[in-house]
C-alpha positions as CSV (number, residue, x, y, z in Angstrom):
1,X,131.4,124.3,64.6
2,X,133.7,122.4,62.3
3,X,136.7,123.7,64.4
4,X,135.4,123.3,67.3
5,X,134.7,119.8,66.5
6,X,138.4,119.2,65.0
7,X,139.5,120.6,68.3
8,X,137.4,118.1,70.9
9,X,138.5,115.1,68.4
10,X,142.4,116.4,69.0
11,X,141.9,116.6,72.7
12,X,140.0,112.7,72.8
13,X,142.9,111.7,70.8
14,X,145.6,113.2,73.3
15,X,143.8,112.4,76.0
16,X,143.7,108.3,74.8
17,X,147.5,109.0,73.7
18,X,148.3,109.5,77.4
19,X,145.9,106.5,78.5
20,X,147.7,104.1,75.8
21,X,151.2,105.4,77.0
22,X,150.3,104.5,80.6
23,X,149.0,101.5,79.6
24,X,152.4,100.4,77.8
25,X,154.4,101.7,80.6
26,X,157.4,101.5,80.7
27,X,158.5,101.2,77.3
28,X,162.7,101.8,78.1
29,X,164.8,101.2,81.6
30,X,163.8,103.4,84.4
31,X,166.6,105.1,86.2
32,X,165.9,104.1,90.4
33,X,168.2,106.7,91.9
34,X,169.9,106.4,95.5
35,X,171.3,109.5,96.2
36,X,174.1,107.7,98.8
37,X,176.9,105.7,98.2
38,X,176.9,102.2,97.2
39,X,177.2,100.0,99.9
40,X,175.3,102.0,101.9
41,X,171.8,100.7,104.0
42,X,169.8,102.6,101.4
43,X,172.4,101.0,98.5
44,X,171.2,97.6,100.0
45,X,167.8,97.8,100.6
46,X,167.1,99.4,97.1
47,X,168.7,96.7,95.5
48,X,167.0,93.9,97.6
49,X,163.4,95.3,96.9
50,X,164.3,96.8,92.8
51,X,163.8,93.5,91.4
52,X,160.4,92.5,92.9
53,X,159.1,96.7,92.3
54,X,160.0,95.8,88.5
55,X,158.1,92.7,88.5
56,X,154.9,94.3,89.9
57,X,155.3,97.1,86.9
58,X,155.6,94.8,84.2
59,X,156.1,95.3,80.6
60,X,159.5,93.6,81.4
61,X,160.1,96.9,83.4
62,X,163.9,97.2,84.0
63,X,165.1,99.3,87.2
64,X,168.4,100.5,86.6
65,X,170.0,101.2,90.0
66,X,172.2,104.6,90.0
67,X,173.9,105.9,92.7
68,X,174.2,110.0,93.5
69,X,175.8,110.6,96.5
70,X,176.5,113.8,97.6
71,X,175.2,116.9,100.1
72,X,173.4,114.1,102.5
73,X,171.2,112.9,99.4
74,X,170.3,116.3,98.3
75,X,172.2,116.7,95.0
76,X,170.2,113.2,94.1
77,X,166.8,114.9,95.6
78,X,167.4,118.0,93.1
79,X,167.8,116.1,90.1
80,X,164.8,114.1,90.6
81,X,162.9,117.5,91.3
82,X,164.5,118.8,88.0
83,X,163.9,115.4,86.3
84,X,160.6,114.7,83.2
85,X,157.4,113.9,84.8
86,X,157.2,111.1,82.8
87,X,157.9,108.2,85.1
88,X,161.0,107.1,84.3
89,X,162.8,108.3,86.9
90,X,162.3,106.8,90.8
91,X,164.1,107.9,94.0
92,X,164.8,107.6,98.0
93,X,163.7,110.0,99.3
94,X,165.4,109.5,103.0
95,X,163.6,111.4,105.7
96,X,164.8,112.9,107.6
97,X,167.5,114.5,104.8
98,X,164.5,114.7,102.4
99,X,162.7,117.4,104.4
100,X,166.1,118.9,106.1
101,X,167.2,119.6,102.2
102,X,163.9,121.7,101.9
103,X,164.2,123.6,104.8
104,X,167.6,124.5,105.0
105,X,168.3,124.6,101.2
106,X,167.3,126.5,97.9
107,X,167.2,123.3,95.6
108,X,164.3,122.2,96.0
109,X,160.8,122.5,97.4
110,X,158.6,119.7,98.6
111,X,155.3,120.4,96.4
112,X,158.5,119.3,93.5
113,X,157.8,115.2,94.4
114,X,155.1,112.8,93.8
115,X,155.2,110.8,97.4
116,X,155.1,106.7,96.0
117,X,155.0,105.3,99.5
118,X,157.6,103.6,102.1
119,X,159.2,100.3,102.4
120,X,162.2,100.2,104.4
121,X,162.6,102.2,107.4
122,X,165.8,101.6,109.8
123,X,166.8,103.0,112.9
124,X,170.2,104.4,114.3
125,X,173.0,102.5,116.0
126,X,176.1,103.2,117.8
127,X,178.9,101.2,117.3
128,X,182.9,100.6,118.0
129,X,185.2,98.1,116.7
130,X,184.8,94.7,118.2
131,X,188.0,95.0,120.1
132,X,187.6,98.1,121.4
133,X,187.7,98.8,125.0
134,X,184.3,100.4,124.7
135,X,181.7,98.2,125.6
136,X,178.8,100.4,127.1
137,X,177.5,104.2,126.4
138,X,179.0,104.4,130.1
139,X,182.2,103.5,128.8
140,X,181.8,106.0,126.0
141,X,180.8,109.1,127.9
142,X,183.7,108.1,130.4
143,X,186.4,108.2,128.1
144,X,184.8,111.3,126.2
145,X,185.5,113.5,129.6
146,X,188.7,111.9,129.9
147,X,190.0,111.9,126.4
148,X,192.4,115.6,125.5
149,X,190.8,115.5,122.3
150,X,187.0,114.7,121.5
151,X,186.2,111.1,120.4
152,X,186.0,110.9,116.5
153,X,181.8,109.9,115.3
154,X,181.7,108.7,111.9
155,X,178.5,109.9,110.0
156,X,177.3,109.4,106.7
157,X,176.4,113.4,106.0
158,X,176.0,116.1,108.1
159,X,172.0,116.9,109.0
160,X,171.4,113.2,108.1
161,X,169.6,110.9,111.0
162,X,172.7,109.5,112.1
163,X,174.4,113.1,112.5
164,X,171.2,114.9,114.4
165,X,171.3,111.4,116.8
166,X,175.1,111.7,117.6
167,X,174.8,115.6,118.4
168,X,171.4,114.5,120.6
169,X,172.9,112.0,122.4
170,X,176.4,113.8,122.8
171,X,173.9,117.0,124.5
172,X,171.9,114.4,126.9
173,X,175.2,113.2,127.8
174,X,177.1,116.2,128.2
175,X,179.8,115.5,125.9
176,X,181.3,116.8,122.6
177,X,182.6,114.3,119.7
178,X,183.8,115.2,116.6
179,X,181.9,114.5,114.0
180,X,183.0,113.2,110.7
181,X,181.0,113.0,107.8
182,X,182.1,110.4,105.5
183,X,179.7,110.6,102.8
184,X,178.2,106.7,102.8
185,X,177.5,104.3,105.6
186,X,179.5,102.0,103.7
187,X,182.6,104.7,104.7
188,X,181.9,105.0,108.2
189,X,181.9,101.0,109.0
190,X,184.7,101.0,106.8
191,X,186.8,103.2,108.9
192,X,185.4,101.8,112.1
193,X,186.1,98.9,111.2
194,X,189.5,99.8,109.8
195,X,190.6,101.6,113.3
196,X,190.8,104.9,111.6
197,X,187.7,106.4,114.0
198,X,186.4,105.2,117.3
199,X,182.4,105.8,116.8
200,X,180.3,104.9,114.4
201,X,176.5,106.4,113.5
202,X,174.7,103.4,111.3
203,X,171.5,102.3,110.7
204,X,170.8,98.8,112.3
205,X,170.8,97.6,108.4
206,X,174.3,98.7,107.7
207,X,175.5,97.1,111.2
208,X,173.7,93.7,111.4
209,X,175.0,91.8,108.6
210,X,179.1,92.8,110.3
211,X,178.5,91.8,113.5
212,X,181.6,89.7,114.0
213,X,183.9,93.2,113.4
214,X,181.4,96.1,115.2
215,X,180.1,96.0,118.9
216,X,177.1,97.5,118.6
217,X,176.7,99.8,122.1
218,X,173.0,100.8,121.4
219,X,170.2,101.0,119.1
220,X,167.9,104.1,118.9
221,X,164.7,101.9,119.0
222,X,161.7,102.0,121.5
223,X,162.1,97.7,122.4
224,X,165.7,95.7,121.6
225,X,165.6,95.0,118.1
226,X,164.8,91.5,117.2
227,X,167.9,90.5,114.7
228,X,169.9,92.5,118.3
229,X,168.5,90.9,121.3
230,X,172.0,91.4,123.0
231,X,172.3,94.7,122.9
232,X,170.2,97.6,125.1
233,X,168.6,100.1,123.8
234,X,169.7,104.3,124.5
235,X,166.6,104.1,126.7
236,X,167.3,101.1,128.3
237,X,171.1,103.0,129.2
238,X,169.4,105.9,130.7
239,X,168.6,108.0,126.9
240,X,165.6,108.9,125.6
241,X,166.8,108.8,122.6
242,X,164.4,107.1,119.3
243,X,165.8,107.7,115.9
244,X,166.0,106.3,112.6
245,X,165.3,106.6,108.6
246,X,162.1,106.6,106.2
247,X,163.0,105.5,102.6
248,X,160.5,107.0,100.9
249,X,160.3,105.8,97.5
250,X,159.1,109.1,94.8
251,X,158.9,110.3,91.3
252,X,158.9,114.1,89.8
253,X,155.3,115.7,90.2
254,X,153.3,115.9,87.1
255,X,153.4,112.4,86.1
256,X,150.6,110.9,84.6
257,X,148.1,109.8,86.7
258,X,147.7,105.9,85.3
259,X,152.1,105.8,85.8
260,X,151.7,107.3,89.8
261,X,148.7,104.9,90.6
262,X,151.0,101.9,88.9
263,X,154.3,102.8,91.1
264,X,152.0,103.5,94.3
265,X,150.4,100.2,93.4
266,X,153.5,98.4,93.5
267,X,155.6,100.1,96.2
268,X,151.9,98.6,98.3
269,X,152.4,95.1,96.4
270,X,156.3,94.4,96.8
271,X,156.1,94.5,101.0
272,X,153.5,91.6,100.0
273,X,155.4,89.4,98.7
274,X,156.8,86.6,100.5
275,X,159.8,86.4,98.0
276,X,161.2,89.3,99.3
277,X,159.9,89.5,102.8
278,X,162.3,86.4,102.6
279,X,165.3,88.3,101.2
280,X,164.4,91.0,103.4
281,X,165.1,89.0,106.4
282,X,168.5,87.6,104.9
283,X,169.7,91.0,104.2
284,X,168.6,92.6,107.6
285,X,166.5,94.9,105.5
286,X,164.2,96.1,108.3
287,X,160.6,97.2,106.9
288,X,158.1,100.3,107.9
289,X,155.4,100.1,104.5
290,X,153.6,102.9,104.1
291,X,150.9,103.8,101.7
292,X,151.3,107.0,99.2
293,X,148.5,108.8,101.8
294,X,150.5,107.4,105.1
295,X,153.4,108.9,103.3
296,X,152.4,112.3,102.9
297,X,150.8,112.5,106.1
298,X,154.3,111.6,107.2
299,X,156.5,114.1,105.5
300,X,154.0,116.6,106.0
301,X,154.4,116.1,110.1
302,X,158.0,115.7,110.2
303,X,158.6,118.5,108.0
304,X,157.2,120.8,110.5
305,X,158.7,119.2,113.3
306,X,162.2,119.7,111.8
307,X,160.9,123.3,110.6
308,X,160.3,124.2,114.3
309,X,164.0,122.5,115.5
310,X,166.0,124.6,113.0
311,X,164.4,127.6,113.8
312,X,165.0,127.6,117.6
313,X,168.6,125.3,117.1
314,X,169.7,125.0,113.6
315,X,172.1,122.5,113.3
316,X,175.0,123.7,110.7
């Protein structure tokens, strides 16, 4: 009886030990990883919303912004699924790439993530540099069937959003391009910008704030976007064509339950707060909030969606 006593007083203690950790949470810099490049819509975003996500955690909570780019965000994805449950490491979690990674790849599974919730979702555009003779997805598809060699399409990663819309819109269209994949957005304005490629595949945040050097030819968006009132949609051109990026904010799974409800809290809290909605708006940081449950429901749809596109036309 004596033991058994010793042993319920050890787990009471252990148990409160975990409570009072939570409680004092964090208690060191937590790593916030974006698995792109810097520079990048996801770069941008995270490091618009960081500060305010910090402030709703507390404690003087410091978010340390690290970028892992590589294999369309998957080599950041597996080291978060490899990382402590502890807390004290964040991530994007970009869908589509997020659930492409699990179904195509051996480095990780989905049931490896605690889902936080969404902030910032973006959608695709296509774009050419301002003085190029391109002006319309007419003019585009015209000088694809004419050109001896297929138009160059920048693209951040292969199987990214911005890939999977290029290769849909080159099908609808009947042409091919060739697609680059450049490893950041931040590359691919670069080098449209630069003249080095004609096409470009960015999200509308990564375009907006460089309008004076892009012409932006369409957006992948159900209406005209409002910071883009001058330029059609794909459907408005004749494409039924809607596409864009979730990024979902997660942690390892295993993490103490007091930490996940805190981070879930806050990822609710930030898309709250006037302060950013403000910087936000500066930034062209275009906003889809999702709770953690919204989240997972989510994933968990487009995840079989995708399943059921790579088995009847993978992709790579």
């Amino acid at each position: 009886m004596k033991s058994a006593g010793i042993c319920l007083l050890a787990a009471a203690v252990l148990g409160g030990g975990i409570g009072v950790a939570a409680a004092e949470y964090p208690e060191r810099p937590i790593i916030f990883q974006v698995p792109f490049g810097a520079g990048g819509g996801t770069d941008v975003a995270a490091r618009t919303y960081a500060p305010y996500l910090a402030k709703c955690i507390g404690n003087n909570a410091e978010l340390v912004v690290i970028n892992k780019p590589g294999a369309s965000g998957q080599l950041g994805f597996a080291e978060l699924a490899t990382s402590k449950p502890d807390g004290y490491m964040i991530s994007t979690l970009n869908a589509p790439n997020f659930e492409i990674g699990a179904i195509t790849g051996t480095a990780y599974k989905l049931d490896q993530f605690e889902l936080l919730g969404n902030i910032v979702g973006t959608n695709v555009t296509l774009v050419v540099r301002k003085d190029s003779p391109i002006k319309t997805l007419a003019d585009l598809i015209e000088a694809a069937k004419s050109s001896s060699t297929p138009i160059n399409i920048g693209t951040s990663s292969l199987g990214a959003e911005d890939h999977l819309t290029g290769l849909r819109f080159a099908k609808m269209a009947g042409v091919k391009f060739a697609t680059l994949p450049l490893e950041s957005a931040g590359n691919v304005r670069n080098e449209v910008i630069g003249g080095h490629i004609q096409v470009g595949s960015l999200s509308n945040n990564e375009t907006a704030p460089f309008r004076d050097q892009l012409h932006v030819l369409a957006t992948a968006t159900p209406e005209r976007l409002p910071e883009m009132q001058d330029v059609p949609t794909f459907r408005e051109q004749g494409f039924d064509l809607v596409a864009g990026s979730n990024h979902v904010l997660g942690t390892r799974a295993g993490v103490p339950e007091e930490i996940r409800a805190k981070l879930a809290g806050c990822v609710e809290q930030v898309v709250k707060d006037p302060a950013f909605l403000e910087d936000a708006k500066k930034r062209s940081v275009s906003l889809n909030p999702m709770n953690a449950e919204e989240v997972k429901a989510f994933i968990a749809k487009e995840y079989s969606d995708l399943e059921t596109l790579w088995k009847t036309e993978p992709w790579q």
